[in-house]
C-alpha positions as CSV (number, residue, x, y, z in Angstrom):
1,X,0.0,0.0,0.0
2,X,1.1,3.3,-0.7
3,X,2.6,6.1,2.4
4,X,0.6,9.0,2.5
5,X,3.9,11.2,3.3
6,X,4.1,13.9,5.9
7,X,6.2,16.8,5.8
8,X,6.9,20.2,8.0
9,X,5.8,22.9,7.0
10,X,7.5,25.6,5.0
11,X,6.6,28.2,6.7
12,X,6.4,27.3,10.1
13,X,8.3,24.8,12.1
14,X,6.5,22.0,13.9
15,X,6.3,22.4,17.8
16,X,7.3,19.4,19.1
17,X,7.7,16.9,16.6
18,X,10.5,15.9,14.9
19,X,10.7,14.9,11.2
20,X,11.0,12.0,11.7
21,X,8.5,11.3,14.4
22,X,5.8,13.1,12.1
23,X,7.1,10.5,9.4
24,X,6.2,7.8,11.5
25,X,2.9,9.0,12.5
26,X,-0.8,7.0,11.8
27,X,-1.6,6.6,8.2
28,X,2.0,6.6,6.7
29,X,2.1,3.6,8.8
30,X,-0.6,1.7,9.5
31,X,1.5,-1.1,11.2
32,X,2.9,1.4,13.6
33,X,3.1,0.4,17.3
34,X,-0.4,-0.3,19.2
35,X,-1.8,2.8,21.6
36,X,-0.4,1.6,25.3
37,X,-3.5,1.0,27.7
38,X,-4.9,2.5,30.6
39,X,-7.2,5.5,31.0
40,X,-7.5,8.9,31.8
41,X,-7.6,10.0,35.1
42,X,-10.8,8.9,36.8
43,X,-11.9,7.7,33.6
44,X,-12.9,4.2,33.6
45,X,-11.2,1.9,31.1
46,X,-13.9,0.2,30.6
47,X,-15.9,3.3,29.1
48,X,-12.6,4.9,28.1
49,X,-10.3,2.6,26.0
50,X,-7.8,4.4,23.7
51,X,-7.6,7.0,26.1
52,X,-4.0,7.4,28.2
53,X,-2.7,10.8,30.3
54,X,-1.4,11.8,27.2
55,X,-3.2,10.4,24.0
56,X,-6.5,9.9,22.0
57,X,-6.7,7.0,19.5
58,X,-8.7,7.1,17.1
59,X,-9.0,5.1,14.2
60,X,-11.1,4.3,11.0
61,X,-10.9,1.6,8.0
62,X,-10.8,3.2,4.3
63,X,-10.9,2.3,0.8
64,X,-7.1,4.0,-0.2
65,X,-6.4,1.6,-2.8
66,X,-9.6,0.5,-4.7
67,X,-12.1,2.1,-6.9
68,X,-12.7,5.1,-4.4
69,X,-8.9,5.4,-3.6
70,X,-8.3,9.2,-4.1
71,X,-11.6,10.2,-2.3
72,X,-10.3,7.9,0.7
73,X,-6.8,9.1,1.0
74,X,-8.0,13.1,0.0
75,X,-10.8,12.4,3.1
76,X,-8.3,11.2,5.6
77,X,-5.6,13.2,5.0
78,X,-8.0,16.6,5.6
79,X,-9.2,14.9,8.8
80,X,-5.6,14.1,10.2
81,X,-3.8,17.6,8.7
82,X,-6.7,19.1,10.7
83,X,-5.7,16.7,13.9
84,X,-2.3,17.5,13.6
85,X,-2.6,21.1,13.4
86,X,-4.7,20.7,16.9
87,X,-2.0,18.4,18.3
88,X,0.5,21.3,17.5
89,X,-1.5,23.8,20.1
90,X,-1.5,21.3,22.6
91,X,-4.2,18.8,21.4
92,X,-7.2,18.5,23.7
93,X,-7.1,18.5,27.4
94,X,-3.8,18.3,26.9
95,X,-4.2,14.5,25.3
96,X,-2.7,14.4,21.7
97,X,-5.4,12.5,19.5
98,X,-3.5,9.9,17.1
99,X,-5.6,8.8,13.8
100,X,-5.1,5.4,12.6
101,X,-6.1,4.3,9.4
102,X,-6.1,1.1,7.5
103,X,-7.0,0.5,3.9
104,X,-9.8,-2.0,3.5
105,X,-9.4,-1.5,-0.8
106,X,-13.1,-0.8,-1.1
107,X,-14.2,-4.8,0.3
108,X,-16.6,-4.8,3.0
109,X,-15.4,-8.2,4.5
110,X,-12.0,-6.2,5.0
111,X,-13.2,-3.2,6.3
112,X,-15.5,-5.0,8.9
113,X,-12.3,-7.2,9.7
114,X,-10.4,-3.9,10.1
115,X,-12.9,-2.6,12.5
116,X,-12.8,-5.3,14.6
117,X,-8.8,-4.8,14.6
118,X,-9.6,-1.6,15.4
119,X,-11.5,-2.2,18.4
120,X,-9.6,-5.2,20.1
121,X,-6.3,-2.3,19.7
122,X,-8.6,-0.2,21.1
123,X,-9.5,3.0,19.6
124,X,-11.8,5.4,21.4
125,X,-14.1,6.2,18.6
126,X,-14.2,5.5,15.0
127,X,-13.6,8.8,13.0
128,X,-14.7,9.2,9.0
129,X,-14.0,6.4,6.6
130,X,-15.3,5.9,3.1
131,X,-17.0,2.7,1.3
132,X,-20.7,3.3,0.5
133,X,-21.1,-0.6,1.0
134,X,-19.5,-0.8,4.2
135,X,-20.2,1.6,6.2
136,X,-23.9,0.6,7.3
137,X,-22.2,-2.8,8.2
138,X,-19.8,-0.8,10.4
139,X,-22.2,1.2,11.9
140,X,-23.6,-1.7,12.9
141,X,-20.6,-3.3,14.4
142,X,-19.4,-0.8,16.0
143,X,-23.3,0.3,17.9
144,X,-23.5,-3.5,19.1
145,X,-19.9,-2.9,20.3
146,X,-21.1,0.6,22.3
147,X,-18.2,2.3,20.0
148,X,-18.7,5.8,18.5
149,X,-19.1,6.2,15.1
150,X,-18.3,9.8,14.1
151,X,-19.5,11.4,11.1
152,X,-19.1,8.6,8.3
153,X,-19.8,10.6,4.9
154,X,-22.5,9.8,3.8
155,X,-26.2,10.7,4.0
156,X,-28.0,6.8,4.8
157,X,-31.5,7.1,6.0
158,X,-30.2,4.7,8.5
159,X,-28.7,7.4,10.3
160,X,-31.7,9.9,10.4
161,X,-32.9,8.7,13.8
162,X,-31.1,7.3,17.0
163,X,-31.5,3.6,15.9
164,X,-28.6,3.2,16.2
165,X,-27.7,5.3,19.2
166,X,-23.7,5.2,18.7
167,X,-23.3,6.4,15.5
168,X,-23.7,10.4,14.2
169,X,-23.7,11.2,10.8
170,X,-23.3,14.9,9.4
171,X,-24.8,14.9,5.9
172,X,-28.6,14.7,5.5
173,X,-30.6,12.0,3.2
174,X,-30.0,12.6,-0.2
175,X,-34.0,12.4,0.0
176,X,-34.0,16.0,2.1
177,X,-31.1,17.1,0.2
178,X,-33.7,16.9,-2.9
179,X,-36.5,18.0,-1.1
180,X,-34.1,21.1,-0.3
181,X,-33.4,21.5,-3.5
182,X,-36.6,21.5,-5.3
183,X,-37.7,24.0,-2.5
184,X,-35.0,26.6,-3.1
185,X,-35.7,26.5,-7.2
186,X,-39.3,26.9,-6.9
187,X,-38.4,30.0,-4.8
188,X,-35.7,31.3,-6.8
189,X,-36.7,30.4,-10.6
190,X,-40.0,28.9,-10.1
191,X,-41.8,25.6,-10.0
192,X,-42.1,23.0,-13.3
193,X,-41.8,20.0,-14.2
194,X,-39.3,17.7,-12.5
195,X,-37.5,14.4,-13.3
196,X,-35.8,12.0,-11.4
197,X,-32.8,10.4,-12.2
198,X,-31.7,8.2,-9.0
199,X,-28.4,5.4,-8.5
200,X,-29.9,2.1,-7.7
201,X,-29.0,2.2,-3.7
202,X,-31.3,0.8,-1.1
203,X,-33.7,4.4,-0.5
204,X,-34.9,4.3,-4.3
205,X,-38.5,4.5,-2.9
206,X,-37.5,7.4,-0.1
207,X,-35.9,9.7,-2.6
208,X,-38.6,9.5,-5.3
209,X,-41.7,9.9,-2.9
210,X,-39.1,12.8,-1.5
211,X,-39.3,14.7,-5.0
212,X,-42.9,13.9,-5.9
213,X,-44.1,15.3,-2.7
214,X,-41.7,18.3,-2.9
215,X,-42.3,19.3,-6.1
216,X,-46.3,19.0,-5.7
217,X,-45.9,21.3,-2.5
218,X,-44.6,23.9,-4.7
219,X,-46.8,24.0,-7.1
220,X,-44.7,21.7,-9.8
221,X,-45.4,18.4,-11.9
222,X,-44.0,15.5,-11.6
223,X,-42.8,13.7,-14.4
224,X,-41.8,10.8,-13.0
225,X,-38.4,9.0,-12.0
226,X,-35.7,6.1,-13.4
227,X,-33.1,4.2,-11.6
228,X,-29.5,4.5,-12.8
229,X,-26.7,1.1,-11.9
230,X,-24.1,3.1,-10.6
231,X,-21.2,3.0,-13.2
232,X,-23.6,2.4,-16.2
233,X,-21.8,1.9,-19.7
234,X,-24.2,3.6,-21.2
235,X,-26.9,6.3,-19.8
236,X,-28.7,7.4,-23.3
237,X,-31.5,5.6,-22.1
238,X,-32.0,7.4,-19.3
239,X,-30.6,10.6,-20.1
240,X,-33.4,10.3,-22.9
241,X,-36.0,9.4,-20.7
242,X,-35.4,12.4,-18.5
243,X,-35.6,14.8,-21.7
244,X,-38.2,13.3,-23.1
245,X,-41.1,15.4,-21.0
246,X,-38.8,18.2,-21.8
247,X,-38.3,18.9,-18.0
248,X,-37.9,22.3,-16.4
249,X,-35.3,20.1,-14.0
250,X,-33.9,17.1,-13.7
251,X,-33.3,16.1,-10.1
252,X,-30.2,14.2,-9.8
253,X,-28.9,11.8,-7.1
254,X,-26.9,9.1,-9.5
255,X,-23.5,8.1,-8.9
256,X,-21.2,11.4,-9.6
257,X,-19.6,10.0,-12.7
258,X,-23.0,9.3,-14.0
259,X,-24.0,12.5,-13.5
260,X,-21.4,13.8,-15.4
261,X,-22.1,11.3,-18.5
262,X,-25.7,12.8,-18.0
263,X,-25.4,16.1,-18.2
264,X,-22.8,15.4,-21.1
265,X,-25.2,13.9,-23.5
266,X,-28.1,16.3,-22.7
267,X,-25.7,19.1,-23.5
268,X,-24.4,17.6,-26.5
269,X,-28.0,16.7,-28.2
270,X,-29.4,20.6,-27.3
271,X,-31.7,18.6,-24.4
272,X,-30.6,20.5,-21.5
273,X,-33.8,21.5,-18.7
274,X,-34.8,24.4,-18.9
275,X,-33.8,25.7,-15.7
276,X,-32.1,23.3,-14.0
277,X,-29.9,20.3,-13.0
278,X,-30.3,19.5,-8.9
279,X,-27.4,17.7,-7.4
280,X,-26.9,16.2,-4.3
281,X,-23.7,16.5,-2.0
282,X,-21.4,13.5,-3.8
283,X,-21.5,15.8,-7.2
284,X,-19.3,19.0,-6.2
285,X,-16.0,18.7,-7.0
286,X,-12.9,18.8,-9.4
287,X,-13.9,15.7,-11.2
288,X,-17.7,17.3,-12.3
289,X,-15.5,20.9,-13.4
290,X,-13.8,18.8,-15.2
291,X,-16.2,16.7,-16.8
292,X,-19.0,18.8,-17.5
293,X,-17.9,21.6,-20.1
294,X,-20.7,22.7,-21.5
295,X,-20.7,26.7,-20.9
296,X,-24.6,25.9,-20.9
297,X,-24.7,23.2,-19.1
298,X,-22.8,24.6,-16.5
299,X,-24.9,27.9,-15.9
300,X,-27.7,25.6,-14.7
301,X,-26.0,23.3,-12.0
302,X,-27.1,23.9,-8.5
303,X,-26.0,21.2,-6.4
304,X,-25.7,21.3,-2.1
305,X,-22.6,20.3,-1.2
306,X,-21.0,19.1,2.3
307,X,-18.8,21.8,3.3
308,X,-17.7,25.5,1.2
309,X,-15.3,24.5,-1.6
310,X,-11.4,24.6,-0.9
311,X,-11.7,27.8,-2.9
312,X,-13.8,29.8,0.0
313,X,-11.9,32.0,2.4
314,X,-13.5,30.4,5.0
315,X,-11.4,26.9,3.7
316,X,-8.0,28.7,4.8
317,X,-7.9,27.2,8.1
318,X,-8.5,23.8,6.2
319,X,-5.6,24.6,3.9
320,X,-3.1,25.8,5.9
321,X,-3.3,22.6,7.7
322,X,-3.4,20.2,4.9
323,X,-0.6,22.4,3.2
324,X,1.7,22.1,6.6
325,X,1.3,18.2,7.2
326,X,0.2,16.8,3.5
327,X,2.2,19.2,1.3
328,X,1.6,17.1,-1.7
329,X,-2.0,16.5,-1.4
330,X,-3.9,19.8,-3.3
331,X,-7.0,20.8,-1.6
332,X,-10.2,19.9,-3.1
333,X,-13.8,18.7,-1.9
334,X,-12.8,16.2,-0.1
335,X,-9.9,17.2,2.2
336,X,-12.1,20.1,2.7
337,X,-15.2,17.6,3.5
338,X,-12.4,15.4,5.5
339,X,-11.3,18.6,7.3
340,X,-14.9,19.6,8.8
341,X,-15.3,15.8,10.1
342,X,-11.6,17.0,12.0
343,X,-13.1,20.0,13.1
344,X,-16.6,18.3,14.1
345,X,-14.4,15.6,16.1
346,X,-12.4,18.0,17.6
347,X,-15.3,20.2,19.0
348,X,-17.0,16.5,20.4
349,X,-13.9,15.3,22.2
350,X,-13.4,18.9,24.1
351,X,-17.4,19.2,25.0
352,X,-16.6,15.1,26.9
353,X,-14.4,16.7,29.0
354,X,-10.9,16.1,30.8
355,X,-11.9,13.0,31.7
356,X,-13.5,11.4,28.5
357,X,-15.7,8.5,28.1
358,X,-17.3,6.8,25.2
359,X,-20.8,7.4,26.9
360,X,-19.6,10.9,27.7
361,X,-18.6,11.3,24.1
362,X,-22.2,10.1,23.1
363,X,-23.8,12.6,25.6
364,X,-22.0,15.9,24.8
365,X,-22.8,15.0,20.9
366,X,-26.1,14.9,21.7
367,X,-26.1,17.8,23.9
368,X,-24.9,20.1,20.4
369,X,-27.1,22.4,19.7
370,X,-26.4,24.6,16.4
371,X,-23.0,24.4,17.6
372,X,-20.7,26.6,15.3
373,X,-17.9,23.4,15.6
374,X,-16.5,23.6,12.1
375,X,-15.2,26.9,9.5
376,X,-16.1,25.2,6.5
377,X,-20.0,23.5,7.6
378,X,-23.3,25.3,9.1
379,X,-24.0,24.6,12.5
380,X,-24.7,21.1,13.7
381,X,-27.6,20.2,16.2
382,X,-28.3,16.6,17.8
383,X,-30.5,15.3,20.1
384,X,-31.5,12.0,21.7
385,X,-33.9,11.3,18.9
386,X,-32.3,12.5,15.8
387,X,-28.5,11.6,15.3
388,X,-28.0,13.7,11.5
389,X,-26.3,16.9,12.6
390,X,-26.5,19.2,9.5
391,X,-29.6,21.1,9.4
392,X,-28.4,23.0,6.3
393,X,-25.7,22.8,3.8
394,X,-24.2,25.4,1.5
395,X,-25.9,25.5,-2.0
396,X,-23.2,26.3,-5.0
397,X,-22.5,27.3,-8.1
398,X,-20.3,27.0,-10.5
399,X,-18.8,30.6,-11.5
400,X,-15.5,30.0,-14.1
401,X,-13.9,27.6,-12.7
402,X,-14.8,26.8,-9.7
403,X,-17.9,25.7,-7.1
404,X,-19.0,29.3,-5.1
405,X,-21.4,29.0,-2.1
406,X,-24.8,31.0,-3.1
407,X,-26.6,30.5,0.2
408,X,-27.1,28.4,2.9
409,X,-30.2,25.7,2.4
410,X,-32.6,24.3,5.3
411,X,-32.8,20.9,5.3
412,X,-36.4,18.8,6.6
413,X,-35.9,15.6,8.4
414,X,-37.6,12.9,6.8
C-alpha cells in the first residue's frame, strides 16, 4: 500500500515533533506500534479505552487503494492535517489525538475485519472512513460494540434517527437534500416540471416519494423518475427518458460519474432542462469541473454540497493545515469535506471533557445544539432522537472555474 507522506511545513516549524516522528505517525504507517493501555484519570477503562494521560486513539478503515482510492486518501488526509494542526497547540485537554487508518481497498469483508482490529487495539471512537457498501455494516458493528461512530460521509436514512444510538452522521438523506433543493428552485426560478434520475441504492423509494411530494408542495409536476446502476456503460436511455417530458429540471442523485455522463449527452444533443440540474452533495468537485464543459450546461448546476469548496476564504484554516502536514495533497472537496469531520471531532472530544468517556462522548454529541464546531460546515444540532447533525448545507455554483457558495439551504428531516 502506498505512504501518505508527511512533511513540515514551509513556513512554520513543527512544535514538538521531529521529522521523523511526524514520518512515523498514523496513516503513513498503518503497522505502527499499538496505543499503550490505561485510561485517563478517573476515567474508567472500561468506558474509556484508547484513552492514556497523554493520548487519544482514534481510528477508521478506508478504501485508499480501490475504486474510491483518491476520495479515501484526499478524506483522511484533511481529517488528520486538521488533527495535527490541533496536536501542534496542545491537542485537547492536553491529550494528543492519534488517527489510525487502515485500507480496506473498497471490500466490505475487509473493512468489517479492520474494524474489529480496530476495536480489540482499542480505539476510542471511529472517525470518518469511506466505502458506501461498508459503512452501514460498520455502523452496525461498531453500535453492538457501544463504540462511537463519528460522522461517516454519507447521508444513509439509516442514520436519520437514534436507531442506532452510537453512530452520528453529518450529511442529510439525499431524499432532504432533494427535497431542499426542489424547494429553493421553486423560490428562486420557479416551479415546473421535475424528473428523477436516481443510482440504484437501497432508498430508491425514499428519494422518489421525497421529489414527488416536494415538487407538488410547490406547485410543480412531476414527471416521474428512473433508476440508474451506478457506473452504467451507457446512460442514453436514461438521459433520454429524463428529456423526453422536456423537463424544467432534472433532479439528480446518480452516482457522480453518471451525473457527469448525464449532463454530457443532454448538453451535446441541445436537451438541456430548462432551468435546471439538482445535485446532491457527492457531485461537487474537481472531477464534475472537469467533466462537465458545457458553458450551458454549467450555468444551470445547483447542487448542495457538504462543506464551502477549498476555494472559500472560509477553507484557509482547512488549507493551511493540509498544506503544513500533506504538502503534496492539493485541496479539493474532499480534504475540505475530510477537514470539517476534524473540526466536528475536535469540537465533540473537548465538549466530553478532561476526563473522557465513550458514553460521555455520546452525551456531549447529543447535547450540540447549532453548535458553530467547524469553519467550512453550518451549525450542527443533535439530540436524543435525531443523530443527522447538519440542518443545512451550503448550496453552489459554479462561476469559471470553480464551485461558489450562493446560500445556505434548510434541510427537513424525513
Amino acid at each position: 500500500m502506498p505512504a501518505l507522506p508527511h512533511g513540515p511545513s514551509p513556513r512554520r516549524p513543527s512544535s514538538s515533533r521531529t521529522g521523523a516522528a511526524v514520518l512515523l505517525s498514523t496513516i503513513a504507517l498503518f503497522t505502527s506500534a499499538c496505543a499503550t493501555g490505561g485510561s485517563s484519570s478517573g476515567s474508567d477503562t472500561t468506558n474509556a479505552p484508547g484513552v492514556t494521560d497523554n493520548q487519544i486513539l482514534l481510528g477508521t478503515s478506508a478504501d485508499l487503494t480501490g475504486p474510491a482510492g483518491a476520495f479515501g486518501v484526499a478524506f483522511s488526509r484533511g481529517t488528520d492535517a486538521w488533527f495535527k494542526h490541533v496536536n501542534a497547540g496542545g491537542g485537547v485537554h492536553g491529550r494528543k489525538i492519534e488517527y489510525r487508518v487502515v485500507d480496506d481497498g473498497f471490500d466490505v469483508s475487509r473493512a468489517l475485519g479492520n474494524t474489529r482490529s480496530l476495536i480489540k487495539e482499542p480505539i476510542f471512537a471511529v472517525v470518518g472512513g469511506n466505502g458506501a457498501g461498508s459503512i452501514v455494516p460498520i455502523a452496525q458493528l461498531l453500535n453492538q460494540q457501544k463504540v462511537p461512530y463519528l460522522f461517516p460521509p454519507t447521508g444513509k436514512p439509516e442514520f436519520a434517527t437514534a436507531s442506532l444510538p452510537y453512530v452520528f452522521a453529518m450529511i442529510p438523506t439525499f431524499s432532504d437534500q432533494l427535497d431542499a433543493l426542489i424547494r429553493w428552485s421553486a423560490h428562486e426560478h420557479g416551479a415546473g416540471s421535475v424528473f428523477h434520475l436516481v443510482a440504484e441504492t437501497t432508498d430508491i423509494k425514499q428519494q422518489t416519494q421525497a421529489v414527488e411530494k416536494a415538487v407538488s408542495s410547490v406547485g410543480g409536476k412531476f414527471l416521474g423518475s428512473a433508476t440508474v446502476p451506478i457506473g452504467s456503460a451507457d446512460i442514453t436511455p436514461f438521459a433520454l427518458q429524463a428529456a423526453a417530458g422536456k423537463p424544467d429540471y432534472i433532479a439528480l442523485s446518480t452516482g457522480p460519474a453518471d451525473a457527469i455522463k448525464i449532463i454530457d449527452y443532454l448538453a451535446s444533443a441541445g436537451r438541456l432542462p430548462a432551468k435546471g440540474f439538482l445535485d446532491v452533495t457527492p457531485h461537487p468537485g474537481q472531477p464534475f469541473l472537469d467533466g462537465v464543459t458545457s458553458p450551458e450546461a454549467r450555468k444551470l448546476v445547483y447542487a448542495v454540497a457538504p462543506t464551502v469548496p477549498p476555494t472559500d476564504p472560509a477553507a484557509a484554516g482547512c488549507n493551511d493545515a493540509l498544506a503544513k502536514f500533506y504538502p503534496g495533497q492539493k485541496p479539493d472537496a474532499q480534504t475540505t469535506f475530510g477537514c470539517a469531520v476534524g473540526q466536528a471531532t475536535v469540537a465533540a472530544l473537548k465538549a466530553a471533557g478532561q476526563n473522557p468517556t465513550r458514553g460521555g462522548l455520546v452525551k456531549a454529541l447529543e447535547s450540540m445544539d447549532k453548535a458553530d464546531v467547524s469553519d467550512v460546515i453550518p451549525p450542527l444540532t443533535f439530540t436524543a432522537d435525531q443523530h443527522m447533525g447538519a440542518t443545512a448545507l451550503p448550496l453552489v455554483v459554479i462561476k469559471g472555474d470553480e464551485f461558489s457558495v450562493v446560500t445556505n439551504v434548510s434541510m427537513r428531516t424525513q
